[in-house]
VMD Tcl script that builds the backbone (N, CA, C; Angstrom):
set m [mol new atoms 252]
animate dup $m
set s [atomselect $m all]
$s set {name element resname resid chain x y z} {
  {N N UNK 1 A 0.846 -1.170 0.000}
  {CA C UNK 1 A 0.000 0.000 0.000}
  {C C UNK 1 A 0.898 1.241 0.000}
  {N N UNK 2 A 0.775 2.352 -0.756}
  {CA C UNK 2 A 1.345 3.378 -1.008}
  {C C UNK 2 A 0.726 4.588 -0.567}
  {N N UNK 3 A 1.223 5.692 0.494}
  {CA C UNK 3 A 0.205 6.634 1.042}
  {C C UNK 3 A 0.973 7.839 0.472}
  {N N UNK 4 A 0.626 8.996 0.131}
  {CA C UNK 4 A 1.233 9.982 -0.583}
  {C C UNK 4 A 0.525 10.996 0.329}
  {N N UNK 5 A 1.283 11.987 1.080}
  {CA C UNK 5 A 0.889 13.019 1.746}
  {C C UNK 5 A 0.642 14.394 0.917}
  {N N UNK 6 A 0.068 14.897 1.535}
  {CA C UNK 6 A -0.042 16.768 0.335}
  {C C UNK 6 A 1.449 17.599 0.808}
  {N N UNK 7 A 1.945 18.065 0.136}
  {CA C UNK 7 A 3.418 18.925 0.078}
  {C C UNK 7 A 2.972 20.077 0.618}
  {N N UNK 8 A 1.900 20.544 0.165}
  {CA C UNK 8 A 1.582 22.218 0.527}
  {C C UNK 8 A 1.088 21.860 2.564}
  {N N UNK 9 A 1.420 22.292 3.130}
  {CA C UNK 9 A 1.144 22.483 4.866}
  {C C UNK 9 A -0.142 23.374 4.988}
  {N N UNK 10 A -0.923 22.345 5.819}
  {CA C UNK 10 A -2.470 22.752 5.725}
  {C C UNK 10 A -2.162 23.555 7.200}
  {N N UNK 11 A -3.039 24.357 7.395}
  {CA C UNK 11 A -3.605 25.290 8.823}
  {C C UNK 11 A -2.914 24.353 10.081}
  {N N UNK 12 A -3.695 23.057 9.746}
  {CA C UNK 12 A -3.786 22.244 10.630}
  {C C UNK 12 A -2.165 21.835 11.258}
  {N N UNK 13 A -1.685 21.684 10.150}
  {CA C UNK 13 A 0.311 20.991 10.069}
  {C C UNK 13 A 1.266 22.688 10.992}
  {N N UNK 14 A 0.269 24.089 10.255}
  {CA C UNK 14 A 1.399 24.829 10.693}
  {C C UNK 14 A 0.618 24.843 12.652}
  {N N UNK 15 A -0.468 24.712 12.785}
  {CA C UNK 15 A -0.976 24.321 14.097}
  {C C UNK 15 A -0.410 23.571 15.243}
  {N N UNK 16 A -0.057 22.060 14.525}
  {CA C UNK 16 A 0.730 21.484 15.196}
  {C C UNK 16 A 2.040 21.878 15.244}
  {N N UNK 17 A 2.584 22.558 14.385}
  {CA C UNK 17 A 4.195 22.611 14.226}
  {C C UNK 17 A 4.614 23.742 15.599}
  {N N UNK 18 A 3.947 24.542 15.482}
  {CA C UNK 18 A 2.870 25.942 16.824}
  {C C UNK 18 A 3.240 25.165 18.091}
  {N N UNK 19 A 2.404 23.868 18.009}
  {CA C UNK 19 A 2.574 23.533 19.694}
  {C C UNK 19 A 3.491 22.514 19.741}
  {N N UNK 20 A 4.147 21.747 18.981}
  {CA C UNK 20 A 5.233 21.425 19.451}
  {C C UNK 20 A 6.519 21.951 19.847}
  {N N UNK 21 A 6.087 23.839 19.227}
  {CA C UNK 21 A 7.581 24.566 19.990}
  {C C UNK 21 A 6.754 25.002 21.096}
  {N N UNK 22 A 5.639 25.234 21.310}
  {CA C UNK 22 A 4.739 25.094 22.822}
  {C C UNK 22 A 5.639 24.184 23.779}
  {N N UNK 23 A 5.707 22.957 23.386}
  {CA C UNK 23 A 5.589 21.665 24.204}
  {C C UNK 23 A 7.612 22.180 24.661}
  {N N UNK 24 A 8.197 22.631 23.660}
  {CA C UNK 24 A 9.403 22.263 23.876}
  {C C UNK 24 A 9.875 23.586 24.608}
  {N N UNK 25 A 9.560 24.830 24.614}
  {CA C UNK 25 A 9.761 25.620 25.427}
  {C C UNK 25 A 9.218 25.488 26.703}
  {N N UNK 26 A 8.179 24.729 27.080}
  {CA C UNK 26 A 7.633 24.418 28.321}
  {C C UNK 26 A 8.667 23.287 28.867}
  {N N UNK 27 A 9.203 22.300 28.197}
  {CA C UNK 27 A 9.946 21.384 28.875}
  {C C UNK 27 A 11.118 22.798 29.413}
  {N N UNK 28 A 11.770 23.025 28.581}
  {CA C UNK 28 A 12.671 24.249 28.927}
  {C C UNK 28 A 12.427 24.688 30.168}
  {N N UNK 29 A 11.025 25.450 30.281}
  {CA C UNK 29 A 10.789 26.050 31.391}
  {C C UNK 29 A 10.694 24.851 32.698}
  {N N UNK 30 A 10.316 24.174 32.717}
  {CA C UNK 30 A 10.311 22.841 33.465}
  {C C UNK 30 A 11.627 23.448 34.268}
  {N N UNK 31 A 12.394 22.639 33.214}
  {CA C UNK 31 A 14.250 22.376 33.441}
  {C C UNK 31 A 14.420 23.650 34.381}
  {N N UNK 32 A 14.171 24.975 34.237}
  {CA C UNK 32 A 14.562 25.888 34.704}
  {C C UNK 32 A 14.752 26.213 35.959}
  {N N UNK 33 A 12.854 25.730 36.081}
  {CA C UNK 33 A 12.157 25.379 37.533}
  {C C UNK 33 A 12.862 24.787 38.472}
  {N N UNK 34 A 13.089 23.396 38.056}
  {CA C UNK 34 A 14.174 22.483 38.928}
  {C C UNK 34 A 15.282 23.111 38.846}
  {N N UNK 35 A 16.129 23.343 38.351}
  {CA C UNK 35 A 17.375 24.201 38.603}
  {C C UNK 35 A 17.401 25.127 39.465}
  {N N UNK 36 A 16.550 25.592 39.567}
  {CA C UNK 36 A 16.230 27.133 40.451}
  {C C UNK 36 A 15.187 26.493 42.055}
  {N N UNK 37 A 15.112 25.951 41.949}
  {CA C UNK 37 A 14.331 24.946 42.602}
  {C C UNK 37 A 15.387 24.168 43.742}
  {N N UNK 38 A 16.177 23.571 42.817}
  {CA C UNK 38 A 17.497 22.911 43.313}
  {C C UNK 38 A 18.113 23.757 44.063}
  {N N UNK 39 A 18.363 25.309 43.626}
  {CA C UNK 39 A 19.339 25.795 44.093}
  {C C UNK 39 A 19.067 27.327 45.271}
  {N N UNK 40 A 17.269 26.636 45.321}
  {CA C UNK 40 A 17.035 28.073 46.826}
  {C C UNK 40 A 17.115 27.559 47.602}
  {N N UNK 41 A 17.590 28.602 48.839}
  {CA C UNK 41 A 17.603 28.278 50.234}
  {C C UNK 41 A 16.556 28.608 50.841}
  {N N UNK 42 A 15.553 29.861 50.287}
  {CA C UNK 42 A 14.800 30.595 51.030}
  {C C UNK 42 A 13.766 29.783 50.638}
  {N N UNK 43 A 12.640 29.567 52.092}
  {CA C UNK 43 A 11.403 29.129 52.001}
  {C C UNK 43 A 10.262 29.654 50.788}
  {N N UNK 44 A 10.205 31.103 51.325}
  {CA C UNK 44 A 9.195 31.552 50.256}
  {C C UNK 44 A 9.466 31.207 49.154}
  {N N UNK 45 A 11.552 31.181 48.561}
  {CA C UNK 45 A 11.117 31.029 47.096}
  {C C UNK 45 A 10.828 29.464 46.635}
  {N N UNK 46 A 11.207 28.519 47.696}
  {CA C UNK 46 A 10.953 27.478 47.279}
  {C C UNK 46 A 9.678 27.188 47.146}
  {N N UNK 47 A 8.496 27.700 48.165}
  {CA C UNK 47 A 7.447 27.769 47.640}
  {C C UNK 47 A 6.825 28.289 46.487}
  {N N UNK 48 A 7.260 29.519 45.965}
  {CA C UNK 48 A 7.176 29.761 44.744}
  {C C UNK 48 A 7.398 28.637 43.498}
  {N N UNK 49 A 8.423 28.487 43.631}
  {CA C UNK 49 A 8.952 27.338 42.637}
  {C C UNK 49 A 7.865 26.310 42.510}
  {N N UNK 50 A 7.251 25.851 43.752}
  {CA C UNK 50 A 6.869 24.500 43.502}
  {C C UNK 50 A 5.464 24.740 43.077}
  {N N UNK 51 A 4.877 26.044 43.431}
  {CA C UNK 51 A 3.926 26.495 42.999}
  {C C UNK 51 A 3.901 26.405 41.222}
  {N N UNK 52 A 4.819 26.984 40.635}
  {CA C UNK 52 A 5.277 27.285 39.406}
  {C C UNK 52 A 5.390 26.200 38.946}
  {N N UNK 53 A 6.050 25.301 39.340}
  {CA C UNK 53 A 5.968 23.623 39.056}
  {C C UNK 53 A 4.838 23.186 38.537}
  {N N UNK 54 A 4.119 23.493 39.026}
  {CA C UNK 54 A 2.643 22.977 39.175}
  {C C UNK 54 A 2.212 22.972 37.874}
  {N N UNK 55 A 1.836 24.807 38.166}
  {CA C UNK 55 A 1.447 25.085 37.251}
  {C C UNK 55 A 1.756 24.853 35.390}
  {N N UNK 56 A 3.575 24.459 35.328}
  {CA C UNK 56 A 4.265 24.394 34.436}
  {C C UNK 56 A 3.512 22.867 33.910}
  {N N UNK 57 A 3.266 22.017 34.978}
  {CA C UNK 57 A 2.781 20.654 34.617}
  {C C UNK 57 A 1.822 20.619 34.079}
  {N N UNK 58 A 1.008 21.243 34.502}
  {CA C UNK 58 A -0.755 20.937 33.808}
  {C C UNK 58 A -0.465 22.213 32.235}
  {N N UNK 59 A 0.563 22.960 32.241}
  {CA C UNK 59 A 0.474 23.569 30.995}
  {C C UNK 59 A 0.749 22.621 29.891}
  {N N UNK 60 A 1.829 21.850 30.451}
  {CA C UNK 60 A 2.561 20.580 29.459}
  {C C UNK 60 A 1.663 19.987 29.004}
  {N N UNK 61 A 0.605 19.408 30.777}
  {CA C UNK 61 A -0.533 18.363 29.690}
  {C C UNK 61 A -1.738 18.377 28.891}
  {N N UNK 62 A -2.224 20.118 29.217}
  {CA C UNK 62 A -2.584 20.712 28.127}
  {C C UNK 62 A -2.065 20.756 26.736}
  {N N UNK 63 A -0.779 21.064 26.443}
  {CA C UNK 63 A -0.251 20.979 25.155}
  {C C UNK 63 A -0.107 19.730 24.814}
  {N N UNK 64 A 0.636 18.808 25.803}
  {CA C UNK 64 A 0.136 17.455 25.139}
  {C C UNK 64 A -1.144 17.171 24.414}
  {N N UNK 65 A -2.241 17.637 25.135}
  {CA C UNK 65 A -3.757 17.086 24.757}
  {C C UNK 65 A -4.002 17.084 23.221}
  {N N UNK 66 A -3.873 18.715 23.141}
  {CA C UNK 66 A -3.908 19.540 22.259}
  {C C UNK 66 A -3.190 19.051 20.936}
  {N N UNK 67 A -2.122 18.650 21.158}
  {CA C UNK 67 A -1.183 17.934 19.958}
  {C C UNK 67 A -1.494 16.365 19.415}
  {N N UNK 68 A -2.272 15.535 20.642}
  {CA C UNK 68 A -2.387 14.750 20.178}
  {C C UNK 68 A -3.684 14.344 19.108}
  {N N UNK 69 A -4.666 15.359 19.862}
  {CA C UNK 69 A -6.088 15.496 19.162}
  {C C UNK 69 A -5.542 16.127 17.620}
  {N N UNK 70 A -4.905 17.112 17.443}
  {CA C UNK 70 A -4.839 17.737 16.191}
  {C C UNK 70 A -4.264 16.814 15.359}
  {N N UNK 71 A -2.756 16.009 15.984}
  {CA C UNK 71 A -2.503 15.018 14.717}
  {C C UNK 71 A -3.349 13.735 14.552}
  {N N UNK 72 A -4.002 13.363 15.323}
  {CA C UNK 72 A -5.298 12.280 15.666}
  {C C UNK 72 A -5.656 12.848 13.734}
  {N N UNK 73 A -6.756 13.629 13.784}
  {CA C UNK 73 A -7.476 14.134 12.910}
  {C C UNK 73 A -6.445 14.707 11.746}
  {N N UNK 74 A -5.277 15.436 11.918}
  {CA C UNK 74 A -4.346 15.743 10.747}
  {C C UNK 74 A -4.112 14.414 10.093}
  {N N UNK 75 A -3.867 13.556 10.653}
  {CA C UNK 75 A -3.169 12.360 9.838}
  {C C UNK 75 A -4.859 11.745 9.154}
  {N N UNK 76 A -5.972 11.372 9.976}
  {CA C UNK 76 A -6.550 10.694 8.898}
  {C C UNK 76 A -6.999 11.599 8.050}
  {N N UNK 77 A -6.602 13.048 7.690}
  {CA C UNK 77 A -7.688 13.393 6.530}
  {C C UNK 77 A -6.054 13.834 4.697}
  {N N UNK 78 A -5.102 13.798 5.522}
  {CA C UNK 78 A -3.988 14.174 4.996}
  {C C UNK 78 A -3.384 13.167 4.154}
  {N N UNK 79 A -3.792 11.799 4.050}
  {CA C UNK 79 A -3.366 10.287 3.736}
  {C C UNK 79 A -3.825 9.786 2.424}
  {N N UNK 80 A -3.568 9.910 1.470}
  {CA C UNK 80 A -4.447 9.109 -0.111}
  {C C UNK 80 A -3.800 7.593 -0.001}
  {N N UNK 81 A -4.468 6.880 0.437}
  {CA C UNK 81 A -4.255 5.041 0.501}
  {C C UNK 81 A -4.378 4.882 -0.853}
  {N N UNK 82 A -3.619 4.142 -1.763}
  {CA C UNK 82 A -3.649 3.727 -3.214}
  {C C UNK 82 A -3.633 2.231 -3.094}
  {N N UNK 83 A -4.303 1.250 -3.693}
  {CA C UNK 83 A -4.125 0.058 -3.313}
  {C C UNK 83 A -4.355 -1.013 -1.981}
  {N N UNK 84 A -4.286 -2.123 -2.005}
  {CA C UNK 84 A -4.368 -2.597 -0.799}
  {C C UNK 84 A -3.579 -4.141 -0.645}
}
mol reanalyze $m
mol bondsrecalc $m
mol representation Tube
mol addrep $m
């Protein structure tokens, strides 16, 4: 079976392409977190941090969601099956 994709990048492709530098600047910010995280002494800011943590997590699995639903639906409409 032979699948031939479209060359031209639909809405949808520059969409995803969008949140996977989403996904990868958030790991970034992650990394940051723990580093800075790692390296306070002071209570408040460690509370801060872990606060920020938090929040950094559920942003991730938002963008996860988000990426997986869009290529879910990008891939089956993007696909010409020739043969079987």
């Amino acid at each position: 079976m032979f699948k031939f994709l479209k060359n031209k990048p639909t809405e949808k492709d520059i969409e995803i392409a969008n949140l996977k530098k989403e996904l990868e600047n958030c790991k970034f910010l992650i990394n940051r977190n723990d580093t800075m995280f790692n390296m306070s002494t002071d209570e408040n800011l460690i509370a801060a941090q872990i606060y920020e943590r938090e929040a950094l997590r559920w942003q991730y699995c938002y963008l996860l969601n988000q990426l997986r639903e869009k290529e879910e639906f990008s891939t089956e409409k993007n696909e010409i099956k020739i043969g079987e």
